[in-house]
Backbone bond lengths (Angstrom), bond angles and torsions (degrees), N, CA, C in turn:
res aa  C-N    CA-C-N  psi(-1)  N-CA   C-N-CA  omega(-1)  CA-C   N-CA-C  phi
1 X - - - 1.469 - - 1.518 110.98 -
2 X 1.497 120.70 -39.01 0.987 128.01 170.48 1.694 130.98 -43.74
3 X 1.819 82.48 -57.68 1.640 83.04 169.65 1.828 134.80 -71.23
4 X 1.568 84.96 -17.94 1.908 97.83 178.23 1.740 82.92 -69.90
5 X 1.068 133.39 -61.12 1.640 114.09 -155.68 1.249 101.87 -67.67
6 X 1.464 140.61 -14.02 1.445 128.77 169.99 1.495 104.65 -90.33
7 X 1.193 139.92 -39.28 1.435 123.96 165.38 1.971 104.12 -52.17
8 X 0.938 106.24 -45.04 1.462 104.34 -165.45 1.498 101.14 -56.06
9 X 1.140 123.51 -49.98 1.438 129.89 -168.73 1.626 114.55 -88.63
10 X 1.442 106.93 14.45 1.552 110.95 179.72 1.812 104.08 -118.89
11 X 1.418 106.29 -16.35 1.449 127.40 158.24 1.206 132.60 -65.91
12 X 1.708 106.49 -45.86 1.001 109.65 -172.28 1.817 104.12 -89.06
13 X 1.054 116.05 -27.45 2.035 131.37 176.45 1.917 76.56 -64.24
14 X 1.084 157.78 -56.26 1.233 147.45 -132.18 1.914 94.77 -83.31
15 X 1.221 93.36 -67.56 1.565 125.20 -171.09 1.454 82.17 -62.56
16 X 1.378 167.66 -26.40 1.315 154.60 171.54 1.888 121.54 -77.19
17 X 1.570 90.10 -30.47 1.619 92.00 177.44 1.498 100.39 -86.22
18 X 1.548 116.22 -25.79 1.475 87.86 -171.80 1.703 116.31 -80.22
19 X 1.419 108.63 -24.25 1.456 120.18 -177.37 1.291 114.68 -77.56
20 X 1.106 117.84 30.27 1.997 124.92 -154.98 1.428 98.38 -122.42
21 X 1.566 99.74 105.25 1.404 101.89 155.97 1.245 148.91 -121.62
22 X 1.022 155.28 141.85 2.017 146.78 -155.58 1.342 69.31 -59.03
23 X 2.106 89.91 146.37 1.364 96.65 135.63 0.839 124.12 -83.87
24 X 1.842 122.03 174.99 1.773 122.89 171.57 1.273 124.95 -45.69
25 X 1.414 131.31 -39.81 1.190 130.58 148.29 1.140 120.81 -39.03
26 X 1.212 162.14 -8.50 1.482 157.82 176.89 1.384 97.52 -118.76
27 X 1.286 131.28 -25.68 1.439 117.17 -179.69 1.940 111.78 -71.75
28 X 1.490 92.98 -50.66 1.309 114.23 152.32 1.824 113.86 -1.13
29 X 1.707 90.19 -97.46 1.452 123.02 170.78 1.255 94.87 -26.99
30 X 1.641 142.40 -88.45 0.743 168.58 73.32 2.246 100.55 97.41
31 X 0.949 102.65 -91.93 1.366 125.59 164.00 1.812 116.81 -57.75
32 X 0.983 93.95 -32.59 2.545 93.01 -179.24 1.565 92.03 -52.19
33 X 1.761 107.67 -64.43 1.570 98.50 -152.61 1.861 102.51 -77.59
34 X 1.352 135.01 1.87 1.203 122.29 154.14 1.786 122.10 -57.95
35 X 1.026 81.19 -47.13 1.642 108.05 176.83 1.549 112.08 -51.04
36 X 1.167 114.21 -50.50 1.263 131.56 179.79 1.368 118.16 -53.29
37 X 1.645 108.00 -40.46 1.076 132.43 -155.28 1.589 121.17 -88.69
38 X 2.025 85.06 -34.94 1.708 104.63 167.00 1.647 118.85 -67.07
39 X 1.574 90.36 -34.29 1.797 92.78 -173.17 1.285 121.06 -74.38
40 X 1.556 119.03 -33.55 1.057 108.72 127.16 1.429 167.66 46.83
41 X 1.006 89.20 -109.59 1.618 116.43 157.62 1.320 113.45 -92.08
42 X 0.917 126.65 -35.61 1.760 127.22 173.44 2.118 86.46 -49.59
43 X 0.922 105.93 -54.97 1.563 119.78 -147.66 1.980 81.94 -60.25
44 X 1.178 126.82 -58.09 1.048 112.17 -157.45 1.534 110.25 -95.52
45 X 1.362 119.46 7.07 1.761 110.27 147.12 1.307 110.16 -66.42
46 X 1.521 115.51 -33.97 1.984 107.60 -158.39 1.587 90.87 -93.66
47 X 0.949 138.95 3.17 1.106 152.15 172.57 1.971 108.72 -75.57
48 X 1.346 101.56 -61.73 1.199 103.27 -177.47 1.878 118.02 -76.16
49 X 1.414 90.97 -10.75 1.732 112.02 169.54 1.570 106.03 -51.94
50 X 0.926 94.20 -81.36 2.016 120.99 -170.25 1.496 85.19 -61.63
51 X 1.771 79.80 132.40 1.651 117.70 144.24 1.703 120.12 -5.27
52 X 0.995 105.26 125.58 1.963 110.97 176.27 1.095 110.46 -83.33
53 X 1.492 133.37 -17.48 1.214 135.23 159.91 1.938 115.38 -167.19
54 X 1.614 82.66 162.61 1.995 87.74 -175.36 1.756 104.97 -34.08
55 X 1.157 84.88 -45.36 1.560 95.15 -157.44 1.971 116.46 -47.49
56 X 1.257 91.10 -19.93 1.725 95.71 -161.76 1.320 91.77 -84.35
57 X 1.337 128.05 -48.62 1.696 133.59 -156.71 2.282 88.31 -95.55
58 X 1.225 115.03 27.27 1.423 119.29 156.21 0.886 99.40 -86.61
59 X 1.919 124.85 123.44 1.358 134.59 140.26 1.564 112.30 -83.93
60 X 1.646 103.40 130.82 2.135 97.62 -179.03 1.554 91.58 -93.62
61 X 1.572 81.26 149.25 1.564 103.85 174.14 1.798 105.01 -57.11
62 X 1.812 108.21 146.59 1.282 101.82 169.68 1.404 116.43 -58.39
63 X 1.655 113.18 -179.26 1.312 106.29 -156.79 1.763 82.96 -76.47
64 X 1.405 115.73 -155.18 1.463 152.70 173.15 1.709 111.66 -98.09
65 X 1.071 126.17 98.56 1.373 135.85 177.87 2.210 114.27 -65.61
66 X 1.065 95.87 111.56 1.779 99.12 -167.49 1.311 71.44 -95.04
67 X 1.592 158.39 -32.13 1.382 123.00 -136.72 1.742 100.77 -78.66
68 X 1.693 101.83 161.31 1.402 107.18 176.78 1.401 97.10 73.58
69 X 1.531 135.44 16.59 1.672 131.00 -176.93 1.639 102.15 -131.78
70 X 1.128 103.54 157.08 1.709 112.47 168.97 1.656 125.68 -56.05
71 X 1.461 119.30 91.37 1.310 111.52 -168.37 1.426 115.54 -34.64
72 X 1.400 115.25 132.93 1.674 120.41 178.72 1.523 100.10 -60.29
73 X 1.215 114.96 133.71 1.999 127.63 177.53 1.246 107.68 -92.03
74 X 1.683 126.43 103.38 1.144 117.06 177.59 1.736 101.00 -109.93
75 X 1.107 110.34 -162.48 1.830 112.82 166.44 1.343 78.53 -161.36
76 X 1.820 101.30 135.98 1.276 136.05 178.61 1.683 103.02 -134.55
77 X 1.312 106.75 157.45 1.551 118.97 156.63 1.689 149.80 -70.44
78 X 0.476 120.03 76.62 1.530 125.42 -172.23 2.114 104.33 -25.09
79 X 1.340 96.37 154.97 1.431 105.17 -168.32 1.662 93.89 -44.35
80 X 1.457 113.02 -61.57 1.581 121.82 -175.87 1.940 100.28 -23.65
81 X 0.973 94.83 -34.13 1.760 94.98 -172.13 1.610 127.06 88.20
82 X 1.661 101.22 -6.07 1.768 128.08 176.46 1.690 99.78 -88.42
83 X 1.158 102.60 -76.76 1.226 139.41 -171.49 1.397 118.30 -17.92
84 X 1.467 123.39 68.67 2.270 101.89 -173.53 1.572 102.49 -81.12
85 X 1.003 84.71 152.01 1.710 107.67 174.00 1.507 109.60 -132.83
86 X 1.420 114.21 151.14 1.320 120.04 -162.89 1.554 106.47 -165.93
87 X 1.418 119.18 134.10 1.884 121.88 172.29 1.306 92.58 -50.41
88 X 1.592 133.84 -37.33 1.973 92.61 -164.44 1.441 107.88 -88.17
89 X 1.468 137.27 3.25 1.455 126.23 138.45 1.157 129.57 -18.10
90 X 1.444 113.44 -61.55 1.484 138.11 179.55 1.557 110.83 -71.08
91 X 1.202 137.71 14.59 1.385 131.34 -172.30 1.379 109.73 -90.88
92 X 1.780 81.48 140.70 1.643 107.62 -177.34 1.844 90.14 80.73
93 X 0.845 114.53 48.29 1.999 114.92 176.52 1.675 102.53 -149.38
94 X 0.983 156.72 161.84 1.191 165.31 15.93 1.752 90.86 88.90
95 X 1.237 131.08 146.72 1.492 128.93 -173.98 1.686 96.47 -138.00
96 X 1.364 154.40 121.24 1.873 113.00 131.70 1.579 95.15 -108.95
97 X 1.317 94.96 128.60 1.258 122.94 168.55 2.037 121.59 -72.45
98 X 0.741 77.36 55.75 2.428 73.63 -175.62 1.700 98.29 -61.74
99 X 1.167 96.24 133.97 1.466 134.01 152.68 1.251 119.69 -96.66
100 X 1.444 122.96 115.89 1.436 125.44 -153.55 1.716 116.64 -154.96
101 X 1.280 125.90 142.47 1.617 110.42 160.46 1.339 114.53 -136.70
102 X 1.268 127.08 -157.38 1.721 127.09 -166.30 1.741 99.75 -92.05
103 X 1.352 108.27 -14.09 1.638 98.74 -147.96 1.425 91.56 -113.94
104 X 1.520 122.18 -10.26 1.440 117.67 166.35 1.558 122.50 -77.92
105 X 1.724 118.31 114.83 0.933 107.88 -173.03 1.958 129.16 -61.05
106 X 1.517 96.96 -42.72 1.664 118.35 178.93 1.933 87.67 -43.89
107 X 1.349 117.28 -48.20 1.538 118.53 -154.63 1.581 110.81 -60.13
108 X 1.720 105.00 -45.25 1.415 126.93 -166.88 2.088 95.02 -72.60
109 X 1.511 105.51 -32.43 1.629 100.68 171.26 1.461 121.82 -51.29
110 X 1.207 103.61 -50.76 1.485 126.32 -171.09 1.662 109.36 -53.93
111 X 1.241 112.52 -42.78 1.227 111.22 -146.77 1.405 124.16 -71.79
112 X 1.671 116.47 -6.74 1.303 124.47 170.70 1.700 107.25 -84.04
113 X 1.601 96.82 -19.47 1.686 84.24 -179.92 1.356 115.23 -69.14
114 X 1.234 104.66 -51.43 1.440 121.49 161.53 1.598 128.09 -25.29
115 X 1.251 114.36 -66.53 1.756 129.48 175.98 1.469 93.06 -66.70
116 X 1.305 133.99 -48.52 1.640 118.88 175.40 1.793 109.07 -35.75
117 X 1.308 98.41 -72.14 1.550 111.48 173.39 1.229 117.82 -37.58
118 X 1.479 149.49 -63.02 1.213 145.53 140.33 1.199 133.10 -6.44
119 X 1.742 106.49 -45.07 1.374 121.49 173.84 2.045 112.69 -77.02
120 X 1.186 86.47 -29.61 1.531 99.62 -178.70 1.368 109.72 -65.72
121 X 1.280 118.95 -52.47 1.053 138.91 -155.09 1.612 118.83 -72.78
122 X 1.195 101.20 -21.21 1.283 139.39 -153.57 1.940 94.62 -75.68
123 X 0.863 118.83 -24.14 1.394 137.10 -164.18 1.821 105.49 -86.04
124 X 1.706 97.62 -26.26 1.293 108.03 -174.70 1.509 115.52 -123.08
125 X 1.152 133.43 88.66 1.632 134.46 -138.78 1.692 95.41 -91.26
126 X 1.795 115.80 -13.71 1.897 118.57 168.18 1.598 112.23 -110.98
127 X 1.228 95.52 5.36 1.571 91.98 157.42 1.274 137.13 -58.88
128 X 1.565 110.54 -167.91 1.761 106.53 138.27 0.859 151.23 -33.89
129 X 1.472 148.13 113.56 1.138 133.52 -166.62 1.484 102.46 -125.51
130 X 1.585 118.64 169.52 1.398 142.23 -170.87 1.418 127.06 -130.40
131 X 1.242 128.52 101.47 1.560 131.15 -168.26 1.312 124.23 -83.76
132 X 0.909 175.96 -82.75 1.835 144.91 17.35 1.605 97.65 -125.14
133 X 1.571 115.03 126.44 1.593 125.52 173.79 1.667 91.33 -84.48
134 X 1.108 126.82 136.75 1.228 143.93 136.77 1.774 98.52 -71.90
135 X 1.938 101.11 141.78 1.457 101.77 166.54 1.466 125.21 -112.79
136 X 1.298 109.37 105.07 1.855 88.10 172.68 1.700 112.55 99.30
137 X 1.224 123.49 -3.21 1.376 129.29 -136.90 1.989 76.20 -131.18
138 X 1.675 96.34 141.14 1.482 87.61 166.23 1.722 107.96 -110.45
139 X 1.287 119.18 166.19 1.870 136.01 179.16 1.382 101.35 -15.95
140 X 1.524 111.65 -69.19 1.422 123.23 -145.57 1.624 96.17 -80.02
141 X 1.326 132.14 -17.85 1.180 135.31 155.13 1.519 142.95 -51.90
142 X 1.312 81.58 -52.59 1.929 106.44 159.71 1.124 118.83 -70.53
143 X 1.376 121.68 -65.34 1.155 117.43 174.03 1.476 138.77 -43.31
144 X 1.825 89.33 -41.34 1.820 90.18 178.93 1.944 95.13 -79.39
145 X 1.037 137.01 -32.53 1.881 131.48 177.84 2.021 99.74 -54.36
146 X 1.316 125.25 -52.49 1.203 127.74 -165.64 1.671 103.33 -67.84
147 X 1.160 134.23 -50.14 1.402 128.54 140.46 1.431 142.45 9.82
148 X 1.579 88.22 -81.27 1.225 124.32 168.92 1.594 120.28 -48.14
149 X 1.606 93.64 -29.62 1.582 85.05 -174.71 1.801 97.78 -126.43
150 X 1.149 107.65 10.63 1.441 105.77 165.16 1.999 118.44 85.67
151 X 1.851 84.96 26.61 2.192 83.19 164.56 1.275 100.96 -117.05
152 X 1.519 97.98 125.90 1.723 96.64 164.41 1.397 114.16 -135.31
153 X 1.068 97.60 38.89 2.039 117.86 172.13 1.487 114.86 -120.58
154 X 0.977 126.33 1.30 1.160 130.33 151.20 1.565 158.75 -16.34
155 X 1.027 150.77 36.83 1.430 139.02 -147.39 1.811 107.89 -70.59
156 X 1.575 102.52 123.10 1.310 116.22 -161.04 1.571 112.21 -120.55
157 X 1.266 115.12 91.77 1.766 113.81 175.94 1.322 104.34 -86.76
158 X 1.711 118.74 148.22 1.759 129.71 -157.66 1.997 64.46 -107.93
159 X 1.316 124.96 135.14 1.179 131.74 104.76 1.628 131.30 -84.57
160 X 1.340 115.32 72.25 0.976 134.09 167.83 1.633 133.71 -32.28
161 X 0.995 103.77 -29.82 1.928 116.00 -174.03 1.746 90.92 -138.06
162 X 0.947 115.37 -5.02 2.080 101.17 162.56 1.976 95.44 79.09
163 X 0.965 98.05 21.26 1.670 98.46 178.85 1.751 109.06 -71.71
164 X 0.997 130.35 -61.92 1.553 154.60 164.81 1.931 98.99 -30.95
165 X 1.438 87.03 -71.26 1.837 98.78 173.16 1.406 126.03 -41.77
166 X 1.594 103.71 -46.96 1.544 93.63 153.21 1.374 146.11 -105.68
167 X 1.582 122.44 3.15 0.882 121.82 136.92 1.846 138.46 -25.11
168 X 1.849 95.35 -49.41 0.918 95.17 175.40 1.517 126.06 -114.55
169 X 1.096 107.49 39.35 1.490 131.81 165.04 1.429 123.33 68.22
170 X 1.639 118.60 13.69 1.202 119.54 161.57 1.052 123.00 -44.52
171 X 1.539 108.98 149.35 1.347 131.59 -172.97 2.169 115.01 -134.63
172 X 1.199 76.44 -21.45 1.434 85.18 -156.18 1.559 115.94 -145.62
173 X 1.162 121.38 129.05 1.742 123.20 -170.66 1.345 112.70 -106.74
174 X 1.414 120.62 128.73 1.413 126.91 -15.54 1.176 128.78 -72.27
175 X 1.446 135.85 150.98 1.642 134.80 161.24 1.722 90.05 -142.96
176 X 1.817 93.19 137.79 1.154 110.68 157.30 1.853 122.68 -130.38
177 X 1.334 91.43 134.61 1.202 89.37 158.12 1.508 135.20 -98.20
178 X 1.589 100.22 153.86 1.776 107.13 178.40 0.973 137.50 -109.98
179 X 1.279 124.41 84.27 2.038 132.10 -132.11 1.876 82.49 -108.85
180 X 1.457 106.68 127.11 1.758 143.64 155.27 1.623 90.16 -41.53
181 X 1.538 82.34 -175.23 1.990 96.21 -155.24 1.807 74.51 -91.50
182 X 1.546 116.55 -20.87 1.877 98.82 -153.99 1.925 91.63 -86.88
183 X 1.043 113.55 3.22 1.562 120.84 -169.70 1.594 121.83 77.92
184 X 1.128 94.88 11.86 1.802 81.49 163.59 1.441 112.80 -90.17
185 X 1.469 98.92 157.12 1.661 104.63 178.60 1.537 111.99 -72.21
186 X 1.131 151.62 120.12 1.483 168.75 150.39 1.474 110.94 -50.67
187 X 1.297 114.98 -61.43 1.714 120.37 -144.75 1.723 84.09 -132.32
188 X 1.515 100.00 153.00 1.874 112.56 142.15 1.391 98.27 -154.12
189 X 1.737 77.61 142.91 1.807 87.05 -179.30 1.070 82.88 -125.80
190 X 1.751 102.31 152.02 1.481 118.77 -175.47 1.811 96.53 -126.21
191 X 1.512 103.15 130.01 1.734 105.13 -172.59 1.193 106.81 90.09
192 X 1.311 107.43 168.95 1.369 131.21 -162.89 1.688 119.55 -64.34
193 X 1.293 95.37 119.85 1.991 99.39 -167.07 1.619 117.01 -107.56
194 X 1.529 98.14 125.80 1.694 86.26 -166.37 1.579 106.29 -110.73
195 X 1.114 99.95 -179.17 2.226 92.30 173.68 1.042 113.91 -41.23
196 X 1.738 121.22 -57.29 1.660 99.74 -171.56 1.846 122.25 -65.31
197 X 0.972 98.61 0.57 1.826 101.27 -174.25 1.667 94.77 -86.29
198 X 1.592 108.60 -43.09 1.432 100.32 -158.55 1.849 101.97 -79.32
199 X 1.294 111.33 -28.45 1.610 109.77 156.74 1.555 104.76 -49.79
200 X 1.035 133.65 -61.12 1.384 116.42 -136.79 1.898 96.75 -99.59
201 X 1.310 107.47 -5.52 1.538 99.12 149.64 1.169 120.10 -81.99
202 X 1.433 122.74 -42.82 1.521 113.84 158.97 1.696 118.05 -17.97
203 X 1.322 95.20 -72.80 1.389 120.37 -162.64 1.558 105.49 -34.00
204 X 2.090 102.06 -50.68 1.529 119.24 -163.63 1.209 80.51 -63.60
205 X 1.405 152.26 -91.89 1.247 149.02 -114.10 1.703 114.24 -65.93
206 X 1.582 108.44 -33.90 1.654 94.67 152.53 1.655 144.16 -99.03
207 X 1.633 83.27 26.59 1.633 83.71 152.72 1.057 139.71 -114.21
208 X 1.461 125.56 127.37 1.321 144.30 -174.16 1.700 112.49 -21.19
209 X 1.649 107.82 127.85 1.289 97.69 178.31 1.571 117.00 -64.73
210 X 1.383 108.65 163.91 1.388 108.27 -175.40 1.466 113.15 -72.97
């Protein structure tokens, strides 16, 4: 009898572990901190998604359009470092204004087209005339790069502190502008400008508005 109640009770302990289940409460328990664990990680993929800061997902406003406006009048220094230069010098003349530096390649292309023109021009003292802002760059910098590559006809204003540059709404090297004899700006060309462009702005500027 003894042993039937210990088989019986080693059957029934058998038949109890296998039929044994958590309640919902423990499954519960059980499942939150998985959960926890997924979100988580969800959190730090979308995390590594997005932007590292405001600053990157900043789009800047386009620049400010001067054309069809009264060229801004600054006075700058000439490489000499004496020397001011200024658009109302040039009045009642034809203006292109280049914005330029040493380290822009399109800029360093340009620049024989440019000094040709100068040289051309040169013949006509109420003509056209030709400006070029250096940006940011000091005398002894320019001077020794212009050398180097063989212009020394040049007319060279230091915008030194980028004041001029944004005035007139540069963005991008090279841009020139093409200011009328009355000084408003007419034209901007953005990139590298060779003789036939600066002819054929010529050209635009004496024809009759529409």
């Amino acid at each position: 009898m003894q042993g039937q109640t210990e088989e019986f009770g080693a059957d029934t302990a058998t038949a109890l572990k296998e039929n044994w289940r958590p309640p919902p409460a423990a499954l519960i328990l059980l499942i939150i901190p998985l959960f926890g664990v997924f979100a988580a990680l969800m959190m730090l993929v979308l995390d590594k998604r997005q932007p590292q800061s405001t600053a990157s997902a900043f789009t800047p406003a386009p620049p400010r359009s001067v054309v069809n406006f009264a060229a801004p009048d600054f006075e700058l220094p000439l490489l000499d470092g004496v020397t001011l230069v200024s658009p109302s010098d040039y009045a009642g003349r034809p203006l292109f204004l280049n914005f330029w530096a040493t380290w822009c390649a399109p800029c360093v292309r340009e620049l024989p087209a440019l000094e040709e023109f100068v040289a051309r021009q040169a013949e006509y003292p109420d003509g056209p005339a030709l400006l070029t802002i250096n940006l940011g760059e000091p005398a002894a910098v320019i001077s020794s790069f212009l050398d180097g590559i063989g212009i020394s006809n040049l007319p060279v204003a230091m915008d030194i502190n980028e004041v001029v540059k944004r005035d007139y709404g540069v963005q991008n090297l090279p841009t020139t502008y093409i200011i009328d004899g009355q000084g408003e700006i007419r034209y901007m060309k953005l990139g590298e400008m060779t003789s036939e462009d600066m002819a054929a702005y010529l050209d635009a500027l004496t024809q009759p508005d529409p």
